[in-house]
TORTOR-718551 format. One record per residue (C-alpha): x, y, z; residue number from 1; residue in one letter. Coordinates in steps of 0.2 Angstrom, whole numbers, plus 2048, in hexadecimal, padded with zeros to 3 digits. Example, Ala and Ser with C-alpha at 12.3 -4.5 7.8 and 13.67 -1.06 7.14 Angstrom:
# residues 2
{X = 83E Y = 7EA Z = 827 num = 1 residu = a}
{X = 844 Y = 7FB Z = 824 num = 2 residu = s}
END
This chain:
# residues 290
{X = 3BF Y = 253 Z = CA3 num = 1 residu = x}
{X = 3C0 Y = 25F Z = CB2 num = 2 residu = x}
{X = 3AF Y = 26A Z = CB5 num = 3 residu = x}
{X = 3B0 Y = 27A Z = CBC num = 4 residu = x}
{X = 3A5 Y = 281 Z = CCA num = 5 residu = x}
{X = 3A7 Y = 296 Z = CCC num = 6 residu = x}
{X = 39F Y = 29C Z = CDC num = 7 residu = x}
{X = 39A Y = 2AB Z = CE2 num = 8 residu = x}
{X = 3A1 Y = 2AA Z = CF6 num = 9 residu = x}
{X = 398 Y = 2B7 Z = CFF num = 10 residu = x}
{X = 393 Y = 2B3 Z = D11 num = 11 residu = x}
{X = 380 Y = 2AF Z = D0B num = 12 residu = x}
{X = 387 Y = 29F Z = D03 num = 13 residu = x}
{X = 394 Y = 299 Z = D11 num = 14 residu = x}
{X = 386 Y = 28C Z = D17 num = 15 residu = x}
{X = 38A Y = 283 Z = D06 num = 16 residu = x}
{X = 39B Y = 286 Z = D01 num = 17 residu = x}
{X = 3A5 Y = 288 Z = D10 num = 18 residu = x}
{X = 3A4 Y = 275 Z = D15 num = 19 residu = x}
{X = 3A4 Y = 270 Z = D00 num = 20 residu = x}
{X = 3AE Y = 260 Z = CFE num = 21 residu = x}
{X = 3B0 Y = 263 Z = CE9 num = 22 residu = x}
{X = 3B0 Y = 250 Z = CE2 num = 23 residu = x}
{X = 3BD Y = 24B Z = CD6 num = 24 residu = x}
{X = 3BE Y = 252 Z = CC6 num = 25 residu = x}
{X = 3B7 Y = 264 Z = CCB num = 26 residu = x}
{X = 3BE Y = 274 Z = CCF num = 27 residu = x}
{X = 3B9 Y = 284 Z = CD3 num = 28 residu = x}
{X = 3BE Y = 295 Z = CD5 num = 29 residu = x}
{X = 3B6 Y = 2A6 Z = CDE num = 30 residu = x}
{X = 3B3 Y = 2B8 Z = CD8 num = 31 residu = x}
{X = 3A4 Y = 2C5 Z = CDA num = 32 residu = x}
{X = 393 Y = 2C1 Z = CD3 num = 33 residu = x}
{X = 396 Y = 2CB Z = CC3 num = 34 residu = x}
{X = 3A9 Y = 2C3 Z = CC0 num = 35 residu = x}
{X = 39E Y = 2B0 Z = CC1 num = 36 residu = x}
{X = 38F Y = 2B5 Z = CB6 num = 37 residu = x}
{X = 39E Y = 2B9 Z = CA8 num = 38 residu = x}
{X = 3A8 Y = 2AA Z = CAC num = 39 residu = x}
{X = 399 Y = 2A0 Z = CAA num = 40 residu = x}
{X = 393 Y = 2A9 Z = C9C num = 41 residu = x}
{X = 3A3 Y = 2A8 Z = C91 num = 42 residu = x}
{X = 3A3 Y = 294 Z = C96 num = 43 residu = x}
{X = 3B5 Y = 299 Z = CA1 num = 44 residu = x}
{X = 3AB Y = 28D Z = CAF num = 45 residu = x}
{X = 39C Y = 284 Z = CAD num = 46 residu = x}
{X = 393 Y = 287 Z = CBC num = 47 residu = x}
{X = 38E Y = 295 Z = CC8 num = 48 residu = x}
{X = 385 Y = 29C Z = CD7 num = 49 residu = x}
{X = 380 Y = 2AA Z = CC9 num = 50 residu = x}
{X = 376 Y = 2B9 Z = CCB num = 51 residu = x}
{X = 361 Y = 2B6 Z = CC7 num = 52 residu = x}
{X = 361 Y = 2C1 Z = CBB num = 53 residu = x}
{X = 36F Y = 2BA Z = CAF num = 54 residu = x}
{X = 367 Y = 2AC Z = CB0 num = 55 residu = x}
{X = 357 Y = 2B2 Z = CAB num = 56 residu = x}
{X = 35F Y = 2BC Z = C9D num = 57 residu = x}
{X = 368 Y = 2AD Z = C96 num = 58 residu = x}
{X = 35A Y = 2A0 Z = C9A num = 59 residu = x}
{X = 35C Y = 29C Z = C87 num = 60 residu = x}
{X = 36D Y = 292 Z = C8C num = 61 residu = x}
{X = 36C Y = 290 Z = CA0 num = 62 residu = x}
{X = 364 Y = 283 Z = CAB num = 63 residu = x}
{X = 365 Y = 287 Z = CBF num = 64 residu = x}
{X = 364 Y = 279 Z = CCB num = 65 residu = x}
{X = 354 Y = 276 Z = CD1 num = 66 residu = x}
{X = 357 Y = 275 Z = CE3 num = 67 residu = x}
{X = 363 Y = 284 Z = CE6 num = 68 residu = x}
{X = 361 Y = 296 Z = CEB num = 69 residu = x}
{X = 364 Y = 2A7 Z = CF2 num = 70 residu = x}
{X = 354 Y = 2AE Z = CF6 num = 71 residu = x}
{X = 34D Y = 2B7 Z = D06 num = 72 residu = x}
{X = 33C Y = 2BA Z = D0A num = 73 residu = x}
{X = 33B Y = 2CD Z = D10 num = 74 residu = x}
{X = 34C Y = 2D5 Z = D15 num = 75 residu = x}
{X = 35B Y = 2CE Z = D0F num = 76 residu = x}
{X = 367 Y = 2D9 Z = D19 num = 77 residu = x}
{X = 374 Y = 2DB Z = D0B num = 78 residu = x}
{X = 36C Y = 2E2 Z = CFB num = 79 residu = x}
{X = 369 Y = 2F4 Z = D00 num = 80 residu = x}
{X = 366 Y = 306 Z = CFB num = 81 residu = x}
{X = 36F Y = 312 Z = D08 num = 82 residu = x}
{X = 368 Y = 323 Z = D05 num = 83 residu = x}
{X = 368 Y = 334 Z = D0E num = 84 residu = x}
{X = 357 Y = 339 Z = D07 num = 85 residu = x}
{X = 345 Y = 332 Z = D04 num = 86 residu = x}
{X = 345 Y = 327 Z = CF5 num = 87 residu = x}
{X = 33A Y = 332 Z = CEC num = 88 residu = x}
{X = 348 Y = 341 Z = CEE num = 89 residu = x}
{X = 356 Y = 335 Z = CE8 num = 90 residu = x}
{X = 35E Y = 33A Z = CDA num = 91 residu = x}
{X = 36D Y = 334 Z = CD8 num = 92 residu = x}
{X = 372 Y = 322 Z = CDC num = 93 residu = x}
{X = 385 Y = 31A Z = CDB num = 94 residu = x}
{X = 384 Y = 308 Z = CD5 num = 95 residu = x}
{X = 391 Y = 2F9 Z = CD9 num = 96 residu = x}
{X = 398 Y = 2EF Z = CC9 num = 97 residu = x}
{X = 397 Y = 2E0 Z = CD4 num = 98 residu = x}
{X = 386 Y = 2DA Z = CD2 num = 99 residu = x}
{X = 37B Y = 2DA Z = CC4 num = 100 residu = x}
{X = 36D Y = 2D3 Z = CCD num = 101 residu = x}
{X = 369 Y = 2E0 Z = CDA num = 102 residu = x}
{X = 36C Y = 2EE Z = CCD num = 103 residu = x}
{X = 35F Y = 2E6 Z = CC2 num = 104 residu = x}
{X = 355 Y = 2E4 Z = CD3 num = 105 residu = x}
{X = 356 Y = 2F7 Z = CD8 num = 106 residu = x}
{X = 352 Y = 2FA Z = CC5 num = 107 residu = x}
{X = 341 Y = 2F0 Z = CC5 num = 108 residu = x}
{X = 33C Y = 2FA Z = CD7 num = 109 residu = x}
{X = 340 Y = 30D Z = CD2 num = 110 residu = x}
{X = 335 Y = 30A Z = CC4 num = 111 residu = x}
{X = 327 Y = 302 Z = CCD num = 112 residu = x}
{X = 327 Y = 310 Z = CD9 num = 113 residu = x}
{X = 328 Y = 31D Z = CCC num = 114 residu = x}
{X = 338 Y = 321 Z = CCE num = 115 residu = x}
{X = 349 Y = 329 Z = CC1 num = 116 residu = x}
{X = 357 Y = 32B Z = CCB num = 117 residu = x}
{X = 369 Y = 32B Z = CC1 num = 118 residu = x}
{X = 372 Y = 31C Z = CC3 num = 119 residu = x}
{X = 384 Y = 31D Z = CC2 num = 120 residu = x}
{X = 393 Y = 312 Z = CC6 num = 121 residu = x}
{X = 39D Y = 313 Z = CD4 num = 122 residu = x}
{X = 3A7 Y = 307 Z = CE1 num = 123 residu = x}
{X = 3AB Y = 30D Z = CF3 num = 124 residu = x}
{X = 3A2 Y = 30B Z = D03 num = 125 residu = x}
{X = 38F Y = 315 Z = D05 num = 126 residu = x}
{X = 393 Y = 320 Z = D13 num = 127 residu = x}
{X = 3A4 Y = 326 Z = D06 num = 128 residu = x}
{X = 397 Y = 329 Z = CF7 num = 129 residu = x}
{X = 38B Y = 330 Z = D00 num = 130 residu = x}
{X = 398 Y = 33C Z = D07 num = 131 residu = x}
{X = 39D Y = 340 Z = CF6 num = 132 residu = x}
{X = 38E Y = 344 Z = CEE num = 133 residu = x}
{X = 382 Y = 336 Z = CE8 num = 134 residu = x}
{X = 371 Y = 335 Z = CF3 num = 135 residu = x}
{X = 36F Y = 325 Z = CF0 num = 136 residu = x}
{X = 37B Y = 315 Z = CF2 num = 137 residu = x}
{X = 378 Y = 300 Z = CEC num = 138 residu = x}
{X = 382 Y = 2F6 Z = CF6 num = 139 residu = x}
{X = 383 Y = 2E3 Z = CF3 num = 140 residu = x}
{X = 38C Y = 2D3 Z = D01 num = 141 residu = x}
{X = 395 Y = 2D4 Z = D0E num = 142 residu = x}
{X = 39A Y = 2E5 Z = D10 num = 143 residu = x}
{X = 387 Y = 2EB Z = D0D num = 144 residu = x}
{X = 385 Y = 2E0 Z = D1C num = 145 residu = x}
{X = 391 Y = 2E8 Z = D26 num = 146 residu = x}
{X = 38B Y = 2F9 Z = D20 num = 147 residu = x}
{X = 37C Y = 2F6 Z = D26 num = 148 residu = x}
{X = 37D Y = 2F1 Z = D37 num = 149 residu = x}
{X = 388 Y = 301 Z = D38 num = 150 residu = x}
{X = 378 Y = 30C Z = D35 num = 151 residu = x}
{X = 36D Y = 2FE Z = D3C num = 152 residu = x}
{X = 378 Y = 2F7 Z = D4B num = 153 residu = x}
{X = 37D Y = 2F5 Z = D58 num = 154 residu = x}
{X = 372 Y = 2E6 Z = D5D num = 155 residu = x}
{X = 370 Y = 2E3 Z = D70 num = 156 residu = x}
{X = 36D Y = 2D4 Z = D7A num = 157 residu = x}
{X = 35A Y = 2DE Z = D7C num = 158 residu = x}
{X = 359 Y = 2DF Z = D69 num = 159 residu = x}
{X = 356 Y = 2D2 Z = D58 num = 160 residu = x}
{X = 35E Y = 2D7 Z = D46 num = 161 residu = x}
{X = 34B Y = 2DC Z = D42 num = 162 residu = x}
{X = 348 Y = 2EA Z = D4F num = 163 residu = x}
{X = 356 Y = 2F0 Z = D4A num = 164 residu = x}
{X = 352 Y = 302 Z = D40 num = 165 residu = x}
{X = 354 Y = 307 Z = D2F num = 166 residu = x}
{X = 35D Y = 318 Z = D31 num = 167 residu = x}
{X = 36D Y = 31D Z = D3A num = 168 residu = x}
{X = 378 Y = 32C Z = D39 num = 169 residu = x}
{X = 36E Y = 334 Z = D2C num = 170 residu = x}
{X = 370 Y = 325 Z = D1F num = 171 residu = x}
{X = 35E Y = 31B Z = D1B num = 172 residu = x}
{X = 35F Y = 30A Z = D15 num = 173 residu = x}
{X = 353 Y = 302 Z = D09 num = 174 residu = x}
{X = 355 Y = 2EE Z = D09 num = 175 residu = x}
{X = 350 Y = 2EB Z = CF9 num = 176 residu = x}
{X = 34B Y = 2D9 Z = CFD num = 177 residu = x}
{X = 33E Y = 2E1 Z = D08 num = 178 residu = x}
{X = 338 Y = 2EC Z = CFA num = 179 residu = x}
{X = 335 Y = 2DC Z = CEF num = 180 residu = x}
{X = 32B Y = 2D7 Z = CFD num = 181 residu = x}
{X = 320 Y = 2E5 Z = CFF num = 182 residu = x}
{X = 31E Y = 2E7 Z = CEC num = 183 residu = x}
{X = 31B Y = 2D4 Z = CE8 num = 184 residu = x}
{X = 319 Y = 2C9 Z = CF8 num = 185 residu = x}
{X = 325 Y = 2BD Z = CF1 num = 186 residu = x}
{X = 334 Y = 2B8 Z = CF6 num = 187 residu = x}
{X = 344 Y = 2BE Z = CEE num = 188 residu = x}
{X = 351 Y = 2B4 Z = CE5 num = 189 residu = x}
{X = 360 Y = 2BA Z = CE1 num = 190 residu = x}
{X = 369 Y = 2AD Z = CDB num = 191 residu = x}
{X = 367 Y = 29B Z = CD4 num = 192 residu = x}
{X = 375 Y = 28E Z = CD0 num = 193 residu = x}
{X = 376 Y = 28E Z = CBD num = 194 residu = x}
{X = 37E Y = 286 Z = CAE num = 195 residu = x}
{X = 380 Y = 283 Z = C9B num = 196 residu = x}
{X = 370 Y = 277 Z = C97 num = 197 residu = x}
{X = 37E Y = 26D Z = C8B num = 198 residu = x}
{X = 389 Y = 26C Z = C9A num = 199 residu = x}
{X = 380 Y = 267 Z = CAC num = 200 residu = x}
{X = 38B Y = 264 Z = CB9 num = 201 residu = x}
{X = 38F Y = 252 Z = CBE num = 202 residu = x}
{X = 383 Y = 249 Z = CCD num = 203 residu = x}
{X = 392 Y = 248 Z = CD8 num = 204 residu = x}
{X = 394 Y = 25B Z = CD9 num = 205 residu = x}
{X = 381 Y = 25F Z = CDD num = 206 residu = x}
{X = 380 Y = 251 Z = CEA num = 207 residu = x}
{X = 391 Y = 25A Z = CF3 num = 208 residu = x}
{X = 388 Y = 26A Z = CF2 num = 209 residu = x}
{X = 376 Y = 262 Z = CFB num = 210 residu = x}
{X = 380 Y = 25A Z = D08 num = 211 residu = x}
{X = 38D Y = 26B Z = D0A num = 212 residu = x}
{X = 37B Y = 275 Z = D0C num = 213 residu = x}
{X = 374 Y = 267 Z = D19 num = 214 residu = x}
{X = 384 Y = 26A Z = D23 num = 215 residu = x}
{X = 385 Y = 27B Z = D23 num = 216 residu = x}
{X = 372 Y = 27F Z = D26 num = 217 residu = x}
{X = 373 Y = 272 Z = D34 num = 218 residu = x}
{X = 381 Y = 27E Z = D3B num = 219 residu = x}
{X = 37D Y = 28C Z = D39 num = 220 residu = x}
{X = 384 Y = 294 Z = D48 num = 221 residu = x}
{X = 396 Y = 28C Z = D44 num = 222 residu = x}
{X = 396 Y = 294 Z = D34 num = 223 residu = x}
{X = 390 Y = 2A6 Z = D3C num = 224 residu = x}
{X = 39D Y = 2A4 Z = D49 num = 225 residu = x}
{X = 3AB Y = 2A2 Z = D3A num = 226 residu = x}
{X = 3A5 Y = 2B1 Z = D2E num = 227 residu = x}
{X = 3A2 Y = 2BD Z = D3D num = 228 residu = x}
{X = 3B3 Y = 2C1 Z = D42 num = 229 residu = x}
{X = 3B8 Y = 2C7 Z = D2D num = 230 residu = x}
{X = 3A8 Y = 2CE Z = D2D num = 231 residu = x}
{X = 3AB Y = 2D9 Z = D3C num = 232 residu = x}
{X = 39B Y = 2D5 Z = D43 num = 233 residu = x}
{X = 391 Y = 2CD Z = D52 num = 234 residu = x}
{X = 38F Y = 2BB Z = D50 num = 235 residu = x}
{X = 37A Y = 2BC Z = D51 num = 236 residu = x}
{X = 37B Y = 2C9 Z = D43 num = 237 residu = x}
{X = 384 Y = 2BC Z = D38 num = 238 residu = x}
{X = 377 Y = 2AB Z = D3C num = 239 residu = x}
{X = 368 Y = 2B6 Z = D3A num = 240 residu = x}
{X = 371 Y = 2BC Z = D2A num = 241 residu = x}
{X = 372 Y = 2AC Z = D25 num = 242 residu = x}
{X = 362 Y = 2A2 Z = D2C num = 243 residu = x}
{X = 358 Y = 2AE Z = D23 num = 244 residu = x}
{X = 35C Y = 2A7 Z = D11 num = 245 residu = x}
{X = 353 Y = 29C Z = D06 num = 246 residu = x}
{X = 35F Y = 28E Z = CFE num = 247 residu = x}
{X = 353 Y = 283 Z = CF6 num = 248 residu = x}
{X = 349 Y = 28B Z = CE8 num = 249 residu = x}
{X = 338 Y = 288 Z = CEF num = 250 residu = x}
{X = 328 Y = 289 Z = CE4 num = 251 residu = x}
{X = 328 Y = 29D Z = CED num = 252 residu = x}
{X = 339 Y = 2A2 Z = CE7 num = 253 residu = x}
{X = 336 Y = 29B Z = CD6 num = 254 residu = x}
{X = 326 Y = 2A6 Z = CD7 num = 255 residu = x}
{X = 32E Y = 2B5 Z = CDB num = 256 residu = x}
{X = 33C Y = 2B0 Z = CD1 num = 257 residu = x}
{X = 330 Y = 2B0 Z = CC0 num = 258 residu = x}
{X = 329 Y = 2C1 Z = CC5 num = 259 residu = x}
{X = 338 Y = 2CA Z = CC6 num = 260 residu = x}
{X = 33D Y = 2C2 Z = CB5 num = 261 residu = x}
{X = 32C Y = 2C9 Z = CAD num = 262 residu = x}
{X = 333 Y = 2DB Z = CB4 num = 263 residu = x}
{X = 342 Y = 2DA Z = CB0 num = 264 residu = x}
{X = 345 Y = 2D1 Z = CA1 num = 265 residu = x}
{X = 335 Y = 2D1 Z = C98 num = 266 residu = x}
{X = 336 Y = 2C4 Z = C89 num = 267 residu = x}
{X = 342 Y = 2B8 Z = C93 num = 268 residu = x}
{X = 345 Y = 2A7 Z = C8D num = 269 residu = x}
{X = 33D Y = 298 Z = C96 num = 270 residu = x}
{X = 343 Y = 297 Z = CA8 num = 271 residu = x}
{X = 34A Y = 285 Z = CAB num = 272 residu = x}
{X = 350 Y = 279 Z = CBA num = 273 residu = x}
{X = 359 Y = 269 Z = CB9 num = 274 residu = x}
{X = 350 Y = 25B Z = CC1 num = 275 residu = x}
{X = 34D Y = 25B Z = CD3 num = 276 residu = x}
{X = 354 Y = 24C Z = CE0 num = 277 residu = x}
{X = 34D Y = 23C Z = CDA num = 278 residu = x}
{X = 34A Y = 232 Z = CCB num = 279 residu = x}
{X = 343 Y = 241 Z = CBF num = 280 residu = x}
{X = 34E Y = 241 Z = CB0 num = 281 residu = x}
{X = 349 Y = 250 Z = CA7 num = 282 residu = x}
{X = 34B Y = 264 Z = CAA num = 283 residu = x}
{X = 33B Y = 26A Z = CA9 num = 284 residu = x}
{X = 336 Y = 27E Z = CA7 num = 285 residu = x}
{X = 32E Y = 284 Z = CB9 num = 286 residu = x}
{X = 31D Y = 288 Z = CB5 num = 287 residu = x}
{X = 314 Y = 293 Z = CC4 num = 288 residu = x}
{X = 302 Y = 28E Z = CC9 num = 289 residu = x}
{X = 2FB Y = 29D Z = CCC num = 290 residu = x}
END
């Protein structure tokens, strides 16, 4: 019986899926964070580089792998708010149907700061929206990426990605990574590699996607130098881009992890992981020590 994998290929991943050998008797297919949560979801694949906060939502029939992540610890260069006013004078806020995760993310942060903009959906680049009304726009992957170094950029040899300013052309940008990092201190993790507890993936699948992720991490300027010229951008924006993620839920990403479940989905069921590398046989729920 073939298993299907549904990944979510944005460059943030590329250190595990670009060098992916799939074993026999898997495939896989691509599509935006929100088309994989509904794949997953509806049982059309059975596992996926999901959104955070799908899997918290549906914790009562999702396991993640306990080993894999997308998390950053403080900026994350390709979540952001790009807005022409201070985020207390925001108003109005255009929202992409791509992710579910940041706009559950950017939900949790206007309400701790107090905030009630109107949230609307809308696609098209931020300087676009911004233009045509709205004072506030979320942008999610690459092309946030690339919108933000055009406000941020250009980086020089004389300059690293975090001199680089968060305002350009009268556009302000709000990593919202950052802003969990200044609220919390925690790490961010915006996705975890789930599937159906009645249907775990098979051990030849998860010991491709370790030694895929110890290839590409051990590479990473290879892997920058491929993404850089479709991303239109410099090759050191890319392998910072890149070295600055977290792809082993680590006891801190599981932290922050289980505090933006308790703010966003308050009630949730019990988080669980699958075992780790080894001879545990059992999931087991992540229970935090603090």
């Amino acid at each position: 019986m073939t298993y299907r994998a549904g990944w979510i290929h944005y460059t943030n991943v590329a250190p595990i899926l670009d060098t992916l050998a799939l074993p026999s008797g898997v495939t896989a297919i691509t599509g935006v964070p929100t088309e994989m949560n509904a794949a997953l979801l509806s049982g059309r694949v059975d596992i996926a580089n999901i959104s955070a906060v799908e899997f918290i939502r549906n914790a009562d029939i999702l396991e993640a792998l306990p080993d894999f992540s997308v998390a950053v610890l403080g900026p994350v260069y390709s979540v952001n708010l790009f807005h022409t006013r201070p985020l207390r004078h925001v108003r109005r806020i255009a929202l992409t149907a791509q992710s579910a995760m940041s706009v559950a993310l950017l939900e949790v942060l206007l309400r701790e700061w107090g905030l009630s903009p109107v949230l609307e959906r809308a696609e098209g680049d931020a300087e676009t929206l911004l233009k045509g009304g709205y004072d506030g726009v979320l942008r999610i992957g690459d092309s946030a990426l690339r919108e933000w170094y055009g406000v941020a950029g250009p980086l020089t040899p004389q300059t690293t990605m975090t001199s680089l300013p968060d305002t350009g052309r009268g556009i302000t940008v709000t990593d919202l990574a950052c802003a969990w990092f200044d609220l919390t201190g925690h790490p961010f993790t915006f996705a975890v590699w789930a599937y159906r507890k009645d249907n775990p993936p098979p051990p030849a699948l998860i010991q491709a996607m370790r030694e895929a992720r110890r290839e590409g991490l051990g590479h990473l300027a290879a892997v920058a130098r491929r993404h850089a010229p479709r991303l239109g951008l410099p090759e050191r924006v890319v392998q910072h881009y890149l070295w600055n993620f977290r792809y082993h839920l680590e006891a801190p990403d599981r932290l922050g992890l289980h505090e933006f479940a308790a703010k966003a989905v308050p009630g949730h069921a019990e988080l669980t992981f699958g075992p780790r590398p080894g001879p545990v046989a059992a999931s087991r729920p992540y229970e935090p020590t603090h």
